[in-house]
Every structure is written in structure tokens, then in C-alpha cells.
C-alpha positions in Angstrom: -2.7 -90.0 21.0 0.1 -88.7 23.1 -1.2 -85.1 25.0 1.8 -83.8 26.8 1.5 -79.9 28.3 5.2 -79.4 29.8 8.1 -78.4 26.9 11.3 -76.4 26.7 12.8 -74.7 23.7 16.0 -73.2 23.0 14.3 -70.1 24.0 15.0 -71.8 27.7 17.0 -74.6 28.5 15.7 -76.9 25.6 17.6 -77.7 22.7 15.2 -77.8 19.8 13.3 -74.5 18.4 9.5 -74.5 18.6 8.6 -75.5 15.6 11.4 -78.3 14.9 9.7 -79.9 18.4 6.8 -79.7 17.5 7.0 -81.3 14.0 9.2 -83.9 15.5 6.2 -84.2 18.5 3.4 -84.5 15.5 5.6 -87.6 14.1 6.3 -89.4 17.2 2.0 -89.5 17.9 1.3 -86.4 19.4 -2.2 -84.9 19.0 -1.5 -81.5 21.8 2.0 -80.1 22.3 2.2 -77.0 25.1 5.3 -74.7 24.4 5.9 -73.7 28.0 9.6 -72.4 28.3 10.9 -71.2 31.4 10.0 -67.9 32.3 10.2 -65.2 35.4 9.2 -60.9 35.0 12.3 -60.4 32.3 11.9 -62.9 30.0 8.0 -63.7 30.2 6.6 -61.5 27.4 9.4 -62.8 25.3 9.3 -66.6 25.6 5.2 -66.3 25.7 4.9 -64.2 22.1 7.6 -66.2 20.4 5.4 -69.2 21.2 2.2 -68.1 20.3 3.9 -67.1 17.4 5.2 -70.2 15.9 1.9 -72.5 17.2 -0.4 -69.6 15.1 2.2 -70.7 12.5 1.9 -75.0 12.8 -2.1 -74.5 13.7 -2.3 -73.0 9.7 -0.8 -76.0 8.3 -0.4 -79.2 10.4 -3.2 -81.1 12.4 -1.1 -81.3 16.1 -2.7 -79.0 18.1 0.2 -76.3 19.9 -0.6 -74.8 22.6 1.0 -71.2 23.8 2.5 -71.6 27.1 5.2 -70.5 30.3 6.3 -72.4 32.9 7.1 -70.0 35.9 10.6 -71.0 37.3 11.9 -70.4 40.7 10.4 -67.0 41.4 9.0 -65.6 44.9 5.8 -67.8 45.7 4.5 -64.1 46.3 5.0 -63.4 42.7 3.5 -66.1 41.3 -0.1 -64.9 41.0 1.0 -61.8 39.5 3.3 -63.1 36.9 1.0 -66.0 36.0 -1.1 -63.3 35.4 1.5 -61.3 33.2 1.5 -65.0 31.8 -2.0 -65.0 30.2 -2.2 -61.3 29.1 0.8 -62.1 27.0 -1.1 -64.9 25.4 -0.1 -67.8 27.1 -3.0 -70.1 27.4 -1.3 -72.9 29.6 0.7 -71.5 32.9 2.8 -73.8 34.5 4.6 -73.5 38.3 7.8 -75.3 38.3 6.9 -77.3 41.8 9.0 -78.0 44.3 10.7 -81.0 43.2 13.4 -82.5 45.3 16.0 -82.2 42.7 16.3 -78.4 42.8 16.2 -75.4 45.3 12.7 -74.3 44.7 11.7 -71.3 46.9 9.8 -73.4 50.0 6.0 -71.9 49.4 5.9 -71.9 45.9 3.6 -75.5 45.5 1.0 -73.3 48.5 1.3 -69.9 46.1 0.7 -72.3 42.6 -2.4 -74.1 43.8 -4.0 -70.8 45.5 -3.8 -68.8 41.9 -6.4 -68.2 40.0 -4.3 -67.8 36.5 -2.3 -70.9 37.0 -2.8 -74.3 35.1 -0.6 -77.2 36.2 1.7 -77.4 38.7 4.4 -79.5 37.7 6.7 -82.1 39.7 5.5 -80.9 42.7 8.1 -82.9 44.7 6.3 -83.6 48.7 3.4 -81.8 48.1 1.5 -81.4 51.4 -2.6 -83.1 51.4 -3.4 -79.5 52.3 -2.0 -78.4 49.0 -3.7 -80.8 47.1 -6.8 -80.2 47.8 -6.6 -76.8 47.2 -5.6 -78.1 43.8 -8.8 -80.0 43.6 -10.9 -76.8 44.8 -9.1 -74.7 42.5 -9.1 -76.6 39.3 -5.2 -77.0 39.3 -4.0 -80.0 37.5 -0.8 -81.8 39.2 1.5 -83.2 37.3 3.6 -86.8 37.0 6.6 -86.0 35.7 8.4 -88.3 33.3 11.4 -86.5 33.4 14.8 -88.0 35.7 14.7 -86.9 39.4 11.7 -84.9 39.4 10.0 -88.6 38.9 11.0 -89.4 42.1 8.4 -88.0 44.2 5.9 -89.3 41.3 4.3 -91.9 43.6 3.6 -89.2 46.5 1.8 -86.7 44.3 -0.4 -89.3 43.2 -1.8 -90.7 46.1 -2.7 -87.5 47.6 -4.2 -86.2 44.3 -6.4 -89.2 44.2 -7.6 -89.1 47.7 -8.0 -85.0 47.8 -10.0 -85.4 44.2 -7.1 -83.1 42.0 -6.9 -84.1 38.8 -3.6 -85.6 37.4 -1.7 -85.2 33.7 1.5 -87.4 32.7 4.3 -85.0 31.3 7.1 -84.7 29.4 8.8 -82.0 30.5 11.0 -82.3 27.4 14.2 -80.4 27.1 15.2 -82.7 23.5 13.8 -84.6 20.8 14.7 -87.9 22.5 12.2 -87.0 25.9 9.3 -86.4 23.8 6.8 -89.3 25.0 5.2 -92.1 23.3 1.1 -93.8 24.3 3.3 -96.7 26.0 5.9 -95.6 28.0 3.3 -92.3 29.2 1.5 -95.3 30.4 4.7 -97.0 31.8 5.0 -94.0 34.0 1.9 -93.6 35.4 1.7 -97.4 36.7 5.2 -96.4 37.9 2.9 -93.9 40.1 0.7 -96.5 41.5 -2.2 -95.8 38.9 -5.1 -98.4 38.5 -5.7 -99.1 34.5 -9.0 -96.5 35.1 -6.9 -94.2 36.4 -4.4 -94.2 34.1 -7.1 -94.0 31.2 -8.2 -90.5 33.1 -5.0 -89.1 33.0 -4.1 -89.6 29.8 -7.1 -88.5 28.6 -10.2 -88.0 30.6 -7.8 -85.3 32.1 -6.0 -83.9 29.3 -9.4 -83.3 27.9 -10.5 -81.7 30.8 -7.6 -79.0 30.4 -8.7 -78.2 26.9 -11.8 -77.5 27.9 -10.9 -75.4 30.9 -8.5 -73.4 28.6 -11.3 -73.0 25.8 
């Protein structure tokens, strides 16, 4: 069973509605799905209620379990805390913090701001992520993410070894943007032996991990 916490709808960048990705998610193995479009203070409340919308709507009739979500995008590292907080009164029960991945001009500060907050979940494809930063993660029960997606991979092998020696927990993403990213049990596993995981490491972030999360969010 496939757990994957980093999505994108058309409601973002993505090119599939919620529910359409979801459904095609459910039939390629998932068992959890997190709508988490990209979001900053004008679109936040929007993207966040139109998913918890449409998962209320698949949660009445089909067994994958959706999960309400936002991924913060490029926004002041000083806003972070508040918005992720904007985040979870809205509804959003996963908060993702677009990392600063090497691909992209991420504000410098916003992996420090992610792990320090309270209200946030994962931060995702953190790029060079500092050992200060993740174990801060650790301390703060902020899961770091291996990304499967094309050049925020890169930095893949970095983010784990730090997590592993600061004690941060790990999750393999999607980060889907179309149907054809959504993962599959095998090549989620590809990618995290691309990160240097042992088999019993792999095993926790797939699902010792994912687990982990659902528990945390309730």
C-alpha cells in the first residue's frame, strides 16, 4: 500500500481535479492520498476548503483514505508559522513547506522557519538542509521528505543522511503534478535505495513513518 502526502491539483499547478487524482491514486494501489495544492495568504482558505471538500466527498464512498492538505510555497520564512497556522484553521490537516530545493529560488530561511513551527507537517525537498535543521526536525516532530519528483530528487541523498543521524523521521513523496507521477510500492522503494536507505530503513519510511503521521494528525 502506496502512502504518498505531497499532491497538486488544478487548483495549483497540477493537471488533474481532486477527485479524478484521487480515484486514479485508489487504482494505481494507494491506501492515503494528501491533497496539498500550493498555497500562500490569498489563495490558502480556497485551495484548503475545496480539498476538504472533495476528500469528505471520496471518504463517503471509496476506501482510499484523502487527506485535506496545503503546501506553503515560496512565502517569507517569517510567515510561515502564521500561515501554517491559517493552514489548519481552514481545515487542512497535513501542512506542507515547500523546502529549499536546489531547483527553485526558495526564500534562504524558509527550511530554519518550516522545522521551528509548531503547525507544520513535512517539509518537503528540503534541498541542503543544514544538520542543525534536522534536528530541529527530529525535536519538533517534522517529517522530511525524499522527493520522487525530477530535480528536487537531487539533494535526496543529503536529506537522508542527516535525518538518519539527527533521528528526523523520513516519508517518500510524490509530489505529483499528473496522473503519470502518482507512485507505485516498487519504484517508492526504487527511490528511497536511490537515497542510501538500508532495507529496515526503507521499510520505516514507507510505513513505520507514514503511520506515524497519521497518528500525529489524529
Amino acid at each position: 500500500m502506496v502512502y504518498d502526502f505531497h499532491t497538486h491539483t488544478l487548483l495549483s499547478d497540477g493537471e488533474l481535479g481532486a477527485v479524478e487524482l484521487i480515484r486514479r491514486a485508489e487504482v494505481e494501489g494507494y491506501g492515503v492520498i494528501a491533497i496539498t495544492d500550493h498555497a500562500a495568504a490569498g489563495n490558502l482558505e480556497c485551495v484548503v476548503e475545496a480539498a476538504v471538500r472533495d476528500c469528505e466527498l471520496v471518504r463517503r464512498f471509496w476506501k482510499i483514505q484523502a487527506i485535506p492538505g496545503a503546501e506553503l510555497t515560496h512565502v517569507p520564512p517569517e510567515a510561515i508559522d502564521e500561515l501554517a497556522k491559517r493552514a489548519r484553521q481552514a481545515g487542512a490537516k497535513i501542512v506542507v513547506v515547500h523546502g529549499e530545493t536546489i531547483a527553485e529560488p526558495v526564500p534562504p530561511g524558509t527550511n530554519l522557519a518550516a522545522v521551528k513551527s509548531s503547525n507544520v507537517d513535512i517539509l518537503a525537498h528540503p534541498g541542503l538542509i543544514l544538520p542543525e535543521e534536522a534536528a530541529l526536525a527530529a525535536k519538533n516532530g517534522i517529517f522530511l521528505e525524499l522527493s520522487a519528483r525530477g530535480c528536487h530528487c537531487l539533494c535526496n541523498g543529503r536529506v537522508a543522511r542527516l535525518a538518519l543521524e539527527a533521528g528526523a523521521k523520513l516519508l517518500v513523496d510524490s509530489d505529483a503534478h499528473a496522473s503519470g507521477d502518482l507512485l507505485n510500492e516498487a519504484f517508492q522503494t526504487k527511490v528511497a535505495q536511490g537515497a542510501g536507505l538500508s532495507a529496515q530503513e526503507i521499510e520505516k519510511a514507507l510505513r513505520s513513518n507514514p503511520k506515524a503521521l497519521l497518528e500525529k494528525i489524529g
